[in-house]
FIDO-28943 format. One line per field, with one value per atom (N, C-alpha, C): x, y, z; residue number from 0; atom name. Coordinates in steps of 0.05 Angstrom, whole numbers, plus 5000, padded with zeros to 4 digits. Example, Ala and Ser with C-alpha at 12.3 -4.5 7.8 and 13.67 -1.06 7.14 Angstrom:
2
x	[5264	5246	5264	5257	5273	5258]
y	[4886	4910	4934	4955	4979	5001]
z	[5156	5156	5156	5142	5143	5157]
n	[0	0	0	1	1	1]
atom	[N	CA	C	N	CA	C]
//
This chain:
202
x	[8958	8953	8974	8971	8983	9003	9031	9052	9049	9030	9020	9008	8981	8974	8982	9015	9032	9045	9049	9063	9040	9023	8999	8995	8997	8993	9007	9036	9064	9066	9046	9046	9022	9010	8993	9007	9029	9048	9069	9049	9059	9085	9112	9138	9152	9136	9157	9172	9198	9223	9230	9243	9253	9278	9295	9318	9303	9285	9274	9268	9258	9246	9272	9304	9316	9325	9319	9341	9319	9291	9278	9284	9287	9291	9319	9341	9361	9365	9346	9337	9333	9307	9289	9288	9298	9305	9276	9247	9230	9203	9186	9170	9140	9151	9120	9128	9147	9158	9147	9151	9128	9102	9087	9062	9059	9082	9082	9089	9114	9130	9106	9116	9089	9104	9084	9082	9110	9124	9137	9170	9170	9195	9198	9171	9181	9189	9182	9187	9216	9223	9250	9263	9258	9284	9275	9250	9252	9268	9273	9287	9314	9332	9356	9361	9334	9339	9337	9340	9334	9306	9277	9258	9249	9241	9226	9205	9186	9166	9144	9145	9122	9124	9141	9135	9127	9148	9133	9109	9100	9070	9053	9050	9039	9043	9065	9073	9056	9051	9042	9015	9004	8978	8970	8982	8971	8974	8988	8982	8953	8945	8912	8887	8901	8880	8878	8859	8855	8856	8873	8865	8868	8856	8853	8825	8807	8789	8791	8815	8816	8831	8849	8869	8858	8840	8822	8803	8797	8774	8797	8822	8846	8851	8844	8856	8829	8798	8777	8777	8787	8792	8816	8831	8857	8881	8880	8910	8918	8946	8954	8981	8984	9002	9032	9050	9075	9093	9096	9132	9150	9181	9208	9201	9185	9184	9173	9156	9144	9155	9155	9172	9158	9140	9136	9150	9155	9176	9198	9197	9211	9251	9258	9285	9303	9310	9329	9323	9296	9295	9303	9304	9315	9340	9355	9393	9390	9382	9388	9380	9405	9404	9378	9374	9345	9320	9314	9306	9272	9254	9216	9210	9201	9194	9173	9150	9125	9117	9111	9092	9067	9057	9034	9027	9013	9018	8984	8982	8963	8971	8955	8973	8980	9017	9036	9059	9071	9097	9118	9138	9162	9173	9183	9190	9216	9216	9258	9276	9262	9282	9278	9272	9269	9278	9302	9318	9294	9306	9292	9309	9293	9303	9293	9307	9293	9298	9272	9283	9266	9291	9276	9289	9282	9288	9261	9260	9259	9235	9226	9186	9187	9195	9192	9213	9210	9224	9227	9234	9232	9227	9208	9185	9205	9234	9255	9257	9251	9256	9235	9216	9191	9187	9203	9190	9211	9235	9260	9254	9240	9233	9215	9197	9178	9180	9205	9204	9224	9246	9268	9252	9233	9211	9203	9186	9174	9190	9211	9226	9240	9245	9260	9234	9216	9190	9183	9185	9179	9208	9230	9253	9251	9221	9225	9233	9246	9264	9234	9225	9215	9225	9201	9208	9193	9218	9203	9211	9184	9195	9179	9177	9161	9127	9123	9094	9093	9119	9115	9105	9105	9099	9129	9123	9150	9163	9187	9201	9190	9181	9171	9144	9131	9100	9104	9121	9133	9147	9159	9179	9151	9134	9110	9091	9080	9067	9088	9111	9126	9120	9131	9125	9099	9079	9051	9058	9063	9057	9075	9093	9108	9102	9075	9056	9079	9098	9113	9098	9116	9110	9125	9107	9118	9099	9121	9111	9118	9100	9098	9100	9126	9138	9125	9108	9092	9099	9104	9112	9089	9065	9043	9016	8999	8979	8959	8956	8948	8919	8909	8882	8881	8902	8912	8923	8926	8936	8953	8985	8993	9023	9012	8997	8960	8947	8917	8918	8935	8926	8934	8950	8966	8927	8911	8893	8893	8883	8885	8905	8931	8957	8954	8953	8950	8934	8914	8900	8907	8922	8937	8961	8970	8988	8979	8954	8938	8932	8918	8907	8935	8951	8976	8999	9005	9037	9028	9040	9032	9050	9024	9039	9045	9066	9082	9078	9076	9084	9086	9101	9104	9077]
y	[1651	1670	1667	1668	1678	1687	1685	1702	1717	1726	1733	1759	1757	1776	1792	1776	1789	1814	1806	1830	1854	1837	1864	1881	1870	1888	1897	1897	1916	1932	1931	1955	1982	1967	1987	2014	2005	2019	2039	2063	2091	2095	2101	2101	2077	2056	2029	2031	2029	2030	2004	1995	1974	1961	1986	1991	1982	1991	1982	1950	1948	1917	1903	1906	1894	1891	1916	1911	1901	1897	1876	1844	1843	1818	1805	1822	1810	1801	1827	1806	1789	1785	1757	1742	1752	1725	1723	1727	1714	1740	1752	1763	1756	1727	1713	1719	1723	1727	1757	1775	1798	1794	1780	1771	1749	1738	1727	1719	1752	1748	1765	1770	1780	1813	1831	1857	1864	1863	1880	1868	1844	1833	1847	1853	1865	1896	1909	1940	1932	1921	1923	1916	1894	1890	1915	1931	1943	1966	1981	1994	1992	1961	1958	1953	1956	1948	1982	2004	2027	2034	2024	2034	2050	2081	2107	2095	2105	2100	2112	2124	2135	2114	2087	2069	2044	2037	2019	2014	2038	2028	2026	2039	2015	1998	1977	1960	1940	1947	1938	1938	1957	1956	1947	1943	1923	1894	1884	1862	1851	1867	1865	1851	1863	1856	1839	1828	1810	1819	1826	1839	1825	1788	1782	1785	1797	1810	1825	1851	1873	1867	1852	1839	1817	1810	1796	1818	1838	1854	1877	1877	1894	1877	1849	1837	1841	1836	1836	1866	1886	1912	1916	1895	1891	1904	1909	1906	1889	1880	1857	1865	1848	1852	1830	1836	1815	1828	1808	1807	1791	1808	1798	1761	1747	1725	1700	1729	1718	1706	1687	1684	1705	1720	1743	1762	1767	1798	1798	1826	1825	1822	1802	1789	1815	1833	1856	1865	1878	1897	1883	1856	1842	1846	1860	1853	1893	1914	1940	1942	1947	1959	1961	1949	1962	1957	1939	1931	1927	1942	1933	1908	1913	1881	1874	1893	1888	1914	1902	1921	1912	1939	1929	1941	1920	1932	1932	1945	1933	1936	1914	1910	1896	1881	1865	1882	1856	1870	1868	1876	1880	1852	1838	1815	1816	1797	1792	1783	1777	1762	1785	1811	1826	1849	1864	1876	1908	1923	1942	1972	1990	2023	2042	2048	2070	2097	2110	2144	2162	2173	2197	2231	2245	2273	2300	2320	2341	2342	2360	2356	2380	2402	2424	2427	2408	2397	2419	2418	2435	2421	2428	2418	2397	2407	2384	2358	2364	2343	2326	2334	2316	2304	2310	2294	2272	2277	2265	2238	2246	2227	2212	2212	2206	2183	2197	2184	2150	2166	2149	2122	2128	2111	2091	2103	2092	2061	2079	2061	2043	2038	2021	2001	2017	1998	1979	1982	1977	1944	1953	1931	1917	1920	1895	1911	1936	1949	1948	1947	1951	1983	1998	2024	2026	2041	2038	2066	2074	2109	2124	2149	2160	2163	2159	2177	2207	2222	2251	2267	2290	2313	2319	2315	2318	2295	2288	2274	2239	2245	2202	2201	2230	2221	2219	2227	2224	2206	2194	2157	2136	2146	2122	2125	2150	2149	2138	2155	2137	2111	2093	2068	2050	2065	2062	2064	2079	2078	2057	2053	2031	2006	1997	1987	1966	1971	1963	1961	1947	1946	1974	1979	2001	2011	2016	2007	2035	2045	2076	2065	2074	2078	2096	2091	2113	2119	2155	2157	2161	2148	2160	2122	2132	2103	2096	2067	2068	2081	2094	2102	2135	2144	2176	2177	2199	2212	2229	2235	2253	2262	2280	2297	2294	2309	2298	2289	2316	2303	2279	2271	2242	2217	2220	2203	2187	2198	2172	2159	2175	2165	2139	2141	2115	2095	2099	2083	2064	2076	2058	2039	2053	2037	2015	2012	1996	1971	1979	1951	1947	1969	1954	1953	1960	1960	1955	1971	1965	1987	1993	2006	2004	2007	1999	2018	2012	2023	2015	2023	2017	2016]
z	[7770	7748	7726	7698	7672	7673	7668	7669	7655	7631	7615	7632	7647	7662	7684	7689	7708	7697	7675	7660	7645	7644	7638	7670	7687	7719	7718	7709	7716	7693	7673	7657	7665	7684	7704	7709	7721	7740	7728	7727	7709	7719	7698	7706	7711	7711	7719	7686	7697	7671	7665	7640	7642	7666	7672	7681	7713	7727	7748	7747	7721	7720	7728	7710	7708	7739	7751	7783	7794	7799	7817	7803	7784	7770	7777	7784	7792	7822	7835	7870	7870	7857	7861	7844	7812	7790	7775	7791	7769	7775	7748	7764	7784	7778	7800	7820	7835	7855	7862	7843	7847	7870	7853	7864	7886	7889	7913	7937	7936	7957	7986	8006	8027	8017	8031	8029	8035	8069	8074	8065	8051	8049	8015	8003	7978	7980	8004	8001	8014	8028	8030	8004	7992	7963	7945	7946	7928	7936	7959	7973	7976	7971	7972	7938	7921	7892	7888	7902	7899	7876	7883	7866	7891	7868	7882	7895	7906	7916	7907	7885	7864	7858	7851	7835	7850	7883	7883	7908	7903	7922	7901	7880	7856	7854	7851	7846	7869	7895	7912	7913	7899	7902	7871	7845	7830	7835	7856	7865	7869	7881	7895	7869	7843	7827	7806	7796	7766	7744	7728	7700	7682	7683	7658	7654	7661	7633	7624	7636	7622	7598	7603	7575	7563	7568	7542	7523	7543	7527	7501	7518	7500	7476	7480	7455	7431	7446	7435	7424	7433	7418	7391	7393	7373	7377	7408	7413	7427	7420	7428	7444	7464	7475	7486	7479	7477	7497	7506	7527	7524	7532	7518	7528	7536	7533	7505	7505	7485	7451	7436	7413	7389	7390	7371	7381	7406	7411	7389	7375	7353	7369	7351	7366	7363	7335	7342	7365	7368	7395	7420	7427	7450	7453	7425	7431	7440	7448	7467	7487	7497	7523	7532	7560	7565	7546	7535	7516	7534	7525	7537	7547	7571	7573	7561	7555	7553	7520	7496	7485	7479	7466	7461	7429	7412	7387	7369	7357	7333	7306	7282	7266	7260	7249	7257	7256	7278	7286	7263	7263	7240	7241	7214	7212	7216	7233	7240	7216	7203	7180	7150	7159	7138	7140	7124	7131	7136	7157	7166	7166	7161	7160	7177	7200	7221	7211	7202	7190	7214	7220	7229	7221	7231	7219	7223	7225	7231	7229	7255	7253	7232	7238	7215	7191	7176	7158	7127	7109	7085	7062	7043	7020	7014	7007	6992	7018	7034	7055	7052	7050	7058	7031	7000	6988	6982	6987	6993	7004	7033	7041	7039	7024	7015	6991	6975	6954	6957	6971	6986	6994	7017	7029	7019	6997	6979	6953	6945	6933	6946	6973	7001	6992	7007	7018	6987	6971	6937	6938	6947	6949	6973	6994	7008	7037	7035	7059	7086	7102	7125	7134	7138	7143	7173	7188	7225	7222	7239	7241	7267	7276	7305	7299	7264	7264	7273	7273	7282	7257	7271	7244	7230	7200	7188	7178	7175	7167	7167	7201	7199	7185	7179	7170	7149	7128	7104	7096	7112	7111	7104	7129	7132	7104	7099	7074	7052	7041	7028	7022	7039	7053	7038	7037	7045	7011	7002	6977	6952	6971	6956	6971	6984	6989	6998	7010	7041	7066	7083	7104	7125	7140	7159	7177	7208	7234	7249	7256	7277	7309	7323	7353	7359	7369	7384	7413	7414	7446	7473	7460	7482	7476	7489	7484	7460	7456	7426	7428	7443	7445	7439	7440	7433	7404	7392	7360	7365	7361	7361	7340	7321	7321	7309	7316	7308	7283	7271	7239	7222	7237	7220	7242	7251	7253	7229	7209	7185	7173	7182	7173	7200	7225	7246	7233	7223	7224	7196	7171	7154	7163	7178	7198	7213	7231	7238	7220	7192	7179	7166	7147	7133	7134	7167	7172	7211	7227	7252	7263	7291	7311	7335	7342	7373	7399	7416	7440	7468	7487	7506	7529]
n	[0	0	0	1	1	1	2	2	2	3	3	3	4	4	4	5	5	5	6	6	6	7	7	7	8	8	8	9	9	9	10	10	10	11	11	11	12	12	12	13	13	13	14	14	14	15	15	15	16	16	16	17	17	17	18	18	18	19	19	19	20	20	20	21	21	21	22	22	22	23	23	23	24	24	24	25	25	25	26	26	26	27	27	27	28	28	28	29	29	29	30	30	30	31	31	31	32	32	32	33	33	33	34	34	34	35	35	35	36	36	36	37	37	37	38	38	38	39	39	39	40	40	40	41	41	41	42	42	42	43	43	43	44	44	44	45	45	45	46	46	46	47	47	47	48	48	48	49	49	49	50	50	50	51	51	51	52	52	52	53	53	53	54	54	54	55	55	55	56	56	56	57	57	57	58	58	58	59	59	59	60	60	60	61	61	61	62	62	62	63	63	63	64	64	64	65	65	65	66	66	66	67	67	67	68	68	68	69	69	69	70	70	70	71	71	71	72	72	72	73	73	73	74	74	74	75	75	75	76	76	76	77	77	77	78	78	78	79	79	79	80	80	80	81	81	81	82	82	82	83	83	83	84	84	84	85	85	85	86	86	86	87	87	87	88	88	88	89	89	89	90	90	90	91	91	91	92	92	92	93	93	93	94	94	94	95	95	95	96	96	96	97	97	97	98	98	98	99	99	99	100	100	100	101	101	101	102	102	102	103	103	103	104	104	104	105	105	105	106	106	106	107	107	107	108	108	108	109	109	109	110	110	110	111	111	111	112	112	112	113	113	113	114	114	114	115	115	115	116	116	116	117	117	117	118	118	118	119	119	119	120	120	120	121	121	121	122	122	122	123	123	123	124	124	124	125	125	125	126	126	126	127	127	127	128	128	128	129	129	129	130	130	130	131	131	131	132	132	132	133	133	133	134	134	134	135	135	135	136	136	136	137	137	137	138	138	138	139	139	139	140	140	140	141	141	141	142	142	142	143	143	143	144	144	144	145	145	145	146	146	146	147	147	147	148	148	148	149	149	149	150	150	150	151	151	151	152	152	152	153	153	153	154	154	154	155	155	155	156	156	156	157	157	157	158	158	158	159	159	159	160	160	160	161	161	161	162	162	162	163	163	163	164	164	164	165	165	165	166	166	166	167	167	167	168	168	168	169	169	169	170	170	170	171	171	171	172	172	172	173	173	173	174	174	174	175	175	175	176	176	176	177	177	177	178	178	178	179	179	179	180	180	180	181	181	181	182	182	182	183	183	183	184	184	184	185	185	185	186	186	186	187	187	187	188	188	188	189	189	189	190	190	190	191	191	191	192	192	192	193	193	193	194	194	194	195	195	195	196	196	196	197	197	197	198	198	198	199	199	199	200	200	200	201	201	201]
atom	[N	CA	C	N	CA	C	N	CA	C	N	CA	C	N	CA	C	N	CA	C	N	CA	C	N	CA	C	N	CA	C	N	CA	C	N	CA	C	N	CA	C	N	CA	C	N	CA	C	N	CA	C	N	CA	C	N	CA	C	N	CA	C	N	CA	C	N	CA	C	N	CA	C	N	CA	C	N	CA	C	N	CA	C	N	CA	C	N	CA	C	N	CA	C	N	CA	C	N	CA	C	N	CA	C	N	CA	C	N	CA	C	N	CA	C	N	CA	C	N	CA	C	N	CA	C	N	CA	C	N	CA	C	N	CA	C	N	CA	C	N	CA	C	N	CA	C	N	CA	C	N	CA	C	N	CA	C	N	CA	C	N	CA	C	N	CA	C	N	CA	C	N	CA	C	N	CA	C	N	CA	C	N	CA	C	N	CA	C	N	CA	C	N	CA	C	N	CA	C	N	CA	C	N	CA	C	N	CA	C	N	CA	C	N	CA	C	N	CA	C	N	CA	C	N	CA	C	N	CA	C	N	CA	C	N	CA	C	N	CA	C	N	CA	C	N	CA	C	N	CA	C	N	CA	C	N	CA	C	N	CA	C	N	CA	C	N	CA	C	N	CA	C	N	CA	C	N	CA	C	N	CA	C	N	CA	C	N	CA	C	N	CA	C	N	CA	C	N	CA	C	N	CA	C	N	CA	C	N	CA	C	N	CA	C	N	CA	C	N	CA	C	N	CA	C	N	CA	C	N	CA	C	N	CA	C	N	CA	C	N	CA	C	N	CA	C	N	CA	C	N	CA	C	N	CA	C	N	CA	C	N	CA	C	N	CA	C	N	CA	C	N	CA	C	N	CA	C	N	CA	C	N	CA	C	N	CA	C	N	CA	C	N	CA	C	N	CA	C	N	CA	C	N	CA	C	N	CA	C	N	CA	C	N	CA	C	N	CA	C	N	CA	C	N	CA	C	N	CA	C	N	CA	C	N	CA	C	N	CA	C	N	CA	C	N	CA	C	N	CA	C	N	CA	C	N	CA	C	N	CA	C	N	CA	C	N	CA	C	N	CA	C	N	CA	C	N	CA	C	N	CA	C	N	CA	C	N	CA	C	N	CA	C	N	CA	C	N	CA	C	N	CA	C	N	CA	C	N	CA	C	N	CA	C	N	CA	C	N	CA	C	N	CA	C	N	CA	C	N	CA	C	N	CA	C	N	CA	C	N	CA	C	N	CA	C	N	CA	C	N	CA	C	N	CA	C	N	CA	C	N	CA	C	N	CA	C	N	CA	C	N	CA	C	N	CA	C	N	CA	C	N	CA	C	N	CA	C	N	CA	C	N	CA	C	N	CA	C	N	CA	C	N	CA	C	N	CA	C	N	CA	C	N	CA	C	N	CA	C	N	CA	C	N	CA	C	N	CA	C	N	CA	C	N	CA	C	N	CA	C	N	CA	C	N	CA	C	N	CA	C	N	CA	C	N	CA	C	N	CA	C	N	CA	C	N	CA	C	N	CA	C	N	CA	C	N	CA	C	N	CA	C	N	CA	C	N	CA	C	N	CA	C	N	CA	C	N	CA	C	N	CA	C	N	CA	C]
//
């Protein structure tokens, strides 16, 4: 199988952390080894690699399955999905701590060679704030700046329109799946993000 669809199976696995990935990765060094060590020799390393067991009897039981059609039909839907192997994983995010193994994006991702601005700030923000930021945004995004921000209510929905209007590039971290809106009302604010900037998530 795809090392490609190995890492789409271990995004199955609700709660698998990076921080987990990294301590099974230092047992065994590779994650085919996941998939092909036998059953009871992996609950032990996962046990001496201290993973809960909310996590890894998933881990055990997405073994069992094929999901490259489900990740062909995700790409045929336009999301795409990259791991820290991949040469599009955006290279800053590789140098933190704990850095994703796996996102998934629609869109495009943020260019490495283009200087970038993370704003965030206050969901219940004040009129001077939001146009502050707005305008700030705007004139960044107008010089080329890359604006990355949460898509929350407040301050980042105001960076991103900004952004949008100084017909920049700019990319919404989203803390939930690309198939959800939150808050509802930024829906059309996502979906500008979608065709002319891009959105991320885990």
């Amino acid at each position: 199988m795809e090392r490609k669809y190995l890492w789409f199976a271990l995004s199955k696995v609700m709660g698998l952390e990076p921080s987990h990935i990294k301590r099974i990765l230092l047992r065994i060094g590779d994650i085919e080894a996941v998939f092909r060590m036998k059953k009871n020799d992996l609950r032990r390393m996962f046990e001496m690699a201290r993973i809960p067991e909310r996590i890894s009897e998933p881990l055990l039981i997405v073994r069992e399955f094929d999901y490259s059609e489900e990740y062909h039909a995700l790409l045929s839907s336009g999301i795409y999905f990259v791991t820290l192997e991949d040469e599009a994983y955006p290279k800053r995010l590789k140098t933190i701590p704990d850095a994703p193994y796996y996102l998934f994006y629609k869109g495009r991702l943020p260019a490495d060679d283009v200087p970038s601005l993370a704003v965030i700030g206050a969901r219940n923000c004040s009129i001077y704030g939001q146009e502050i930021a707005q305008c700030f945004c705007k004139i960044l995004a107008e010089n080329g700046i890359q604006i990355i921000s949460g898509m929350a209510r407040g301050i980042d929905g105001y960076a991103h329109k900004g952004a949008l209007e100084g017909d920049g590039y700019t990319c919404g971290v989203l803390g939930f799946g690309m198939d959800e809106c939150y808050p509802k009302e930024h829906i059309v604010l996502k979906r500008e993000l979608e065709t002319k900037g891009g959105v991320i998530t885990e």
